[in-house]
Structures are given as C-alpha cells and as structure tokens.
C-alpha positions in Angstrom: 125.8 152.9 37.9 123.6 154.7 40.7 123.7 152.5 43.7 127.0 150.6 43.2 128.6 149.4 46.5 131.0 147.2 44.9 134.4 147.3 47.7 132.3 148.4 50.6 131.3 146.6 53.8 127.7 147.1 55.3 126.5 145.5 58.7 122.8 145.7 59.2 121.1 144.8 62.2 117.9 143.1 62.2 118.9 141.7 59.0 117.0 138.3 59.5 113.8 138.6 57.8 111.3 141.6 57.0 112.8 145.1 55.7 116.6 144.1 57.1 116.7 141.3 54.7 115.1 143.3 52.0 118.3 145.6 52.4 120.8 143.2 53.1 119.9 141.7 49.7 119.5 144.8 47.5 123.1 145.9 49.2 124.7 142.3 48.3 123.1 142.8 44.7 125.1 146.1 44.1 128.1 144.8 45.2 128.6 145.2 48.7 129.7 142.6 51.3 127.2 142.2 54.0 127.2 141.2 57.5 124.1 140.1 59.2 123.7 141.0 62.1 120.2 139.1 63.8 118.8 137.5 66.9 118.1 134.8 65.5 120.7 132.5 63.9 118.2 130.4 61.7 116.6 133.5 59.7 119.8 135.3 59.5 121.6 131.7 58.0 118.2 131.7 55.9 119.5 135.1 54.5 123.0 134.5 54.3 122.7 131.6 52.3 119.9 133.3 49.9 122.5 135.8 49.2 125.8 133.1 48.7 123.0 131.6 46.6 122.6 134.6 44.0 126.5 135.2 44.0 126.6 137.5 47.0 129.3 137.9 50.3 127.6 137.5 53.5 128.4 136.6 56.5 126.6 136.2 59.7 126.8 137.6 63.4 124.3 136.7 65.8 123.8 138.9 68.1 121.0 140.4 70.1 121.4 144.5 69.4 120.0 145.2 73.0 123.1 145.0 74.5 126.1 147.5 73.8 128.6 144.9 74.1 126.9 142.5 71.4 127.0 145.6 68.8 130.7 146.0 69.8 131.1 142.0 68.7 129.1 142.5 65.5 131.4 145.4 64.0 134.4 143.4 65.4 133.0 140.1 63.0 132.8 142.7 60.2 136.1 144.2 60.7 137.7 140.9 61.5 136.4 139.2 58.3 136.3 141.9 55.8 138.9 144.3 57.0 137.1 147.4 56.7 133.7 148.7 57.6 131.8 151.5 55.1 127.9 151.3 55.9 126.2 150.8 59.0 122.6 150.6 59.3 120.2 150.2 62.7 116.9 148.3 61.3 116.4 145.6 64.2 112.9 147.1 66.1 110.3 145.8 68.4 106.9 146.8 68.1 105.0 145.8 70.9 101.3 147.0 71.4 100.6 148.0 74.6 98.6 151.0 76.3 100.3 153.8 77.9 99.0 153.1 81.3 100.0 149.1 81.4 103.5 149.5 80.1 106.2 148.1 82.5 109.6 149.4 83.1 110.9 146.3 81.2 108.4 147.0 78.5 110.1 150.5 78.2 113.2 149.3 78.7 113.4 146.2 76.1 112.1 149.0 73.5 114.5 151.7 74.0 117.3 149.8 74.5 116.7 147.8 71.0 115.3 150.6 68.9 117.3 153.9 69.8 120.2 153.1 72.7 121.2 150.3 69.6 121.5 153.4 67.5 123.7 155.6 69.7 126.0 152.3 70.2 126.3 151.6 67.0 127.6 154.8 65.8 129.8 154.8 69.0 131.2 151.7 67.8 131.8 152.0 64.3 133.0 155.6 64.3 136.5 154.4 64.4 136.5 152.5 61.9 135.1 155.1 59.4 137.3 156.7 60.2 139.9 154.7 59.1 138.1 154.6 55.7 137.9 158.9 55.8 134.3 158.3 55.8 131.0 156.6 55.6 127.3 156.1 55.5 125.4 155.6 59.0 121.3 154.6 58.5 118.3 154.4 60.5 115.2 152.2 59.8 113.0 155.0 61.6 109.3 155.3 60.7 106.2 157.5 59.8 104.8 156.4 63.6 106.1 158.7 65.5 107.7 161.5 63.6 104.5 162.1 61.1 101.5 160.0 62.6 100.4 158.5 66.1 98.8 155.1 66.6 97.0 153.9 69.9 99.3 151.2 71.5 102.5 152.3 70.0 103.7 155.4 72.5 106.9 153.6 73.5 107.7 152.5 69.7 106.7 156.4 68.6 108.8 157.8 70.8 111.9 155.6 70.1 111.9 156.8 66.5 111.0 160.2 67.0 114.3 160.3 69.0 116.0 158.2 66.8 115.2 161.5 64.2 116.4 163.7 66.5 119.6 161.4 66.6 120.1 161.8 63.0 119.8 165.5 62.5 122.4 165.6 65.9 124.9 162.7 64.3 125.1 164.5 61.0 125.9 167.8 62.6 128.8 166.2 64.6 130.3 164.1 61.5 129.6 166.3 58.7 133.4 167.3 58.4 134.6 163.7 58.8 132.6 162.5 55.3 130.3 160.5 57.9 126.6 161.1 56.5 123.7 160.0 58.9 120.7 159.8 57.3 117.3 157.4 57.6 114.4 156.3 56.2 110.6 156.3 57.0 108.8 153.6 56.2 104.7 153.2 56.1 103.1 150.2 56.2 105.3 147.5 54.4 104.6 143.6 54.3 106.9 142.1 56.9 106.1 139.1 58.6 105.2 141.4 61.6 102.4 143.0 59.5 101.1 140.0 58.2 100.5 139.2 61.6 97.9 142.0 61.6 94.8 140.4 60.1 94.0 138.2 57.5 93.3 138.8 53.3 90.7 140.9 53.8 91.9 143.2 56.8 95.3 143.8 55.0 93.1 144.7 51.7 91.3 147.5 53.4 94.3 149.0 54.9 95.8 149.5 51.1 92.4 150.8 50.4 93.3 153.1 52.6 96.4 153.9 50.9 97.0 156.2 47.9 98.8 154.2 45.8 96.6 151.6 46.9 99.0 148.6 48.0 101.3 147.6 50.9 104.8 148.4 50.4 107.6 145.4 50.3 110.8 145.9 51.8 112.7 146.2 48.7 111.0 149.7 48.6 112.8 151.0 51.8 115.9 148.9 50.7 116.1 150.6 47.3 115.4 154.1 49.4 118.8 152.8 51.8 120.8 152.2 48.6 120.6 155.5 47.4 121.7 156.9 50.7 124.2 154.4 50.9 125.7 155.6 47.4 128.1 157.8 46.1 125.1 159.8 44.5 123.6 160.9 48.1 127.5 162.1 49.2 125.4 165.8 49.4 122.8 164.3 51.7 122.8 164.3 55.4 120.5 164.8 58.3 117.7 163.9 56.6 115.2 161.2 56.4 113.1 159.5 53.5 109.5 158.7 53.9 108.5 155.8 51.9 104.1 155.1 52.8 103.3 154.9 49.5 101.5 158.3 50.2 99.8 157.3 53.5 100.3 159.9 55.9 99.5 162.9 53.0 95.6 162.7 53.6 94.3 164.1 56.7 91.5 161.2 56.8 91.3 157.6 54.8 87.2 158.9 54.5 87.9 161.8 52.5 90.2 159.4 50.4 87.8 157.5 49.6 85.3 159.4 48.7 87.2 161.3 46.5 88.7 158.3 44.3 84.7 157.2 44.3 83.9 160.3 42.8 85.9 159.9 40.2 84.7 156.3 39.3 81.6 158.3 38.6 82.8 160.8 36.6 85.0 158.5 34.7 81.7 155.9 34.1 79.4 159.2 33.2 82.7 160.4 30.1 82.0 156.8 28.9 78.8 157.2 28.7 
C-alpha cells in the first residue's frame, strides 16, 4: 500500500489546526503514531482526540517551536512515549503582514525564529534519534511565497522559506549516506483558518478565479503530498520540494488567465451552436 506508515513515529509541529492537522491526520490514517506538537493546548487536544476518535495514536506536546529548548522537549515526549522517532516535520509558521520599512527587530525575530531557526533545531535534535533507527524522513511546510512568487507585506515570511529551501537542498546533502531524506513541500493558497481570515465569500471566490484549477486547496492536499515523501515509495527522493498551488504560480498574470478560459466559453457556446 503506497503511503503506509504503520510502526513509525512522526512529530509535526504546528499540528493544531490548518495544514498541520491536515497531516497529522492523513499520517495517523496510514498508520503512524503522531505527536502534536502546538502552541496551543486546546486545538492540539481538539486534534488529538479527532484522531483517538477514528482509531488513531496521538499524543500531545505543547510547546511553543520558537524556542530551541521547547523542540528539544517535544522529540523528548515522542521518544519517551513511543520509543522511537521516524518522521519529523516543521509546519508551525507565522505570517504576519507588514511592510518592509515598519518591521521591528522583534517582528523579524518572532518570524525567523518560528519559521526557519525551528527548522535547523529540529533536525539538530532529532538527528540522533534517526539515527538510532538507520534513517528517516525530515519535512518542511515551505511555500510558493518566496521561493516562486513575491507578495507585498510578506518579505520577512518570503525570506524565511526561501532559506528554509536552501536548508533542504543543504540537509539532504549532509544526510544522504545516513538514509536521512530532507525534503518539503510548497504549498499555494490552501483554506486554513489563517486564509479565511482573508476576506469574506466573495473575496475568496475571486482568488480561485484566479486559479487554474479554479478552487482553494485544503490541507489534505499538502498532507497527501507529505505522505508520499514520508513513504517508503519516495526512499529515492531528497532535496527536493513539491509545489502544490493548484497551478497558481504557472501563469505569468491572473488577466491573461482569464481571458483565455473566456475565450473558450465562446468558442465552446459558438460548437453548440
């Protein structure tokens, strides 16, 4: 069966709500025990009891991934629970929109430190015990902002994934020969409860307008994306990152899009006729 993790241990931070959820649950589903690892206890219980619910292992570790020694504690809980530690993967973010020229050092700070420091410490910490396991699977949450596209209000989030891909190419290089694969994936827009708080009906229907396959992605699409480089099957893949935008970042303008899928409305009405 493609995608079964049935023996294996996975932590995933940010694992509360939103795409970390979305992976925690498709990883419980094929098999694997999961710790959650969240800031907050209340969404990550939410999760943990959804996936006890469906016949699932989960346990939960709060924890607040900005801080090395609060990684350190969640691979402990993992370690300490299940005895052994497979799968890693870094999905906790922030996202907050602000200009260039008003971001503070604590706005910089707060951003690296959660979205790509959290990603050097958690290999730093669970390195050993791969190891013990002669191998692994480590995974990045990255994103098309940043490494494919640019958004105004979103330098310091760009730039934290854009290392973070530079981290992964890096990683796999250094753990190739230990059976350690570091790959990542890169989502587009996806529904999170951070995106609904975008805009209303209407605003979210013209940004899948804008998309090719014409719909916001869910998180089980980057999950489903994580589980195949979490399987045996990807044991060939490494340095490398998925995008999963539904086809967003392939046209060079949302204008051109549309006039194109207009035209063929028209050409489709005028074969009917």
């Amino acid at each position: 069966m493609v995608g079964d993790l049935k023996g294996k241990v996975a932590l995933v931070t940010g694992a509360g709500q939103g795409i970390g959820e979305g992976i925690a649950r498709v990883f419980a589903a094929a098999g694997a025990k999961v710790v959650i690892a969240t800031r907050t206890a209340q969404n990550g219980q939410a999760v943990t009891d959804a996936i006890s619910a469906s016949g699932g292992e989960a346990t939960l570790v709060q924890a607040d991934v900005g801080r090395r020694e609060e990684i350190r504690r969640a691979v402990t809980v993992a370690t300490q629970t299940y005895g052994r530690l497979d799968i890693v993967v870094h999905n906790a973010a922030v996202y907050p929109v602000i200009a260039i020229e008003q971001l503070s050092d604590d706005d910089l700070e707060r951003t690296f430190a959660v979205n790509l420091k959290a990603a050097f410490w958690l290999i730093q910490e669970a390195l050993p015990e791969l190891r013990k396991q002669g191998g692994g699977r480590v995974l990045f949450t990255s994103s098309v902002t940043g490494p494919r596209v640019a958004m105004p209000g979103t330098a310091h989030y760009a730039a934290s994934k854009s290392g973070m891909n530079g981290l992964i190419r890096t990683a796999a290089l250094e753990f190739a020969r230990e059976n350690i694969t570091v790959n990542g994936v890169e989502p587009g827009y996806i529904m999170t409860p951070a995106m609904s708080a975008l805009g209303d009906g209407e605003e979210l229907k013209q940004m899948a307008a804008c998309i090719p396959i014409g719909k916001i992605g869910v998180p089980e699409d980057i999950a489903h994306a994580m589980l195949f480089l979490a399987s045996k099957e990807a044991s060939y893949i490494t340095g490398q990152t998925i995008v999963v935008d539904g086809g967003s970042t392939l046209p060079e303008s949302p204008i051109v899009l549309d006039g194109f899928y207009k035209s063929l409305e028209v050409m489709a009405r005028a074969a009917v006729a």
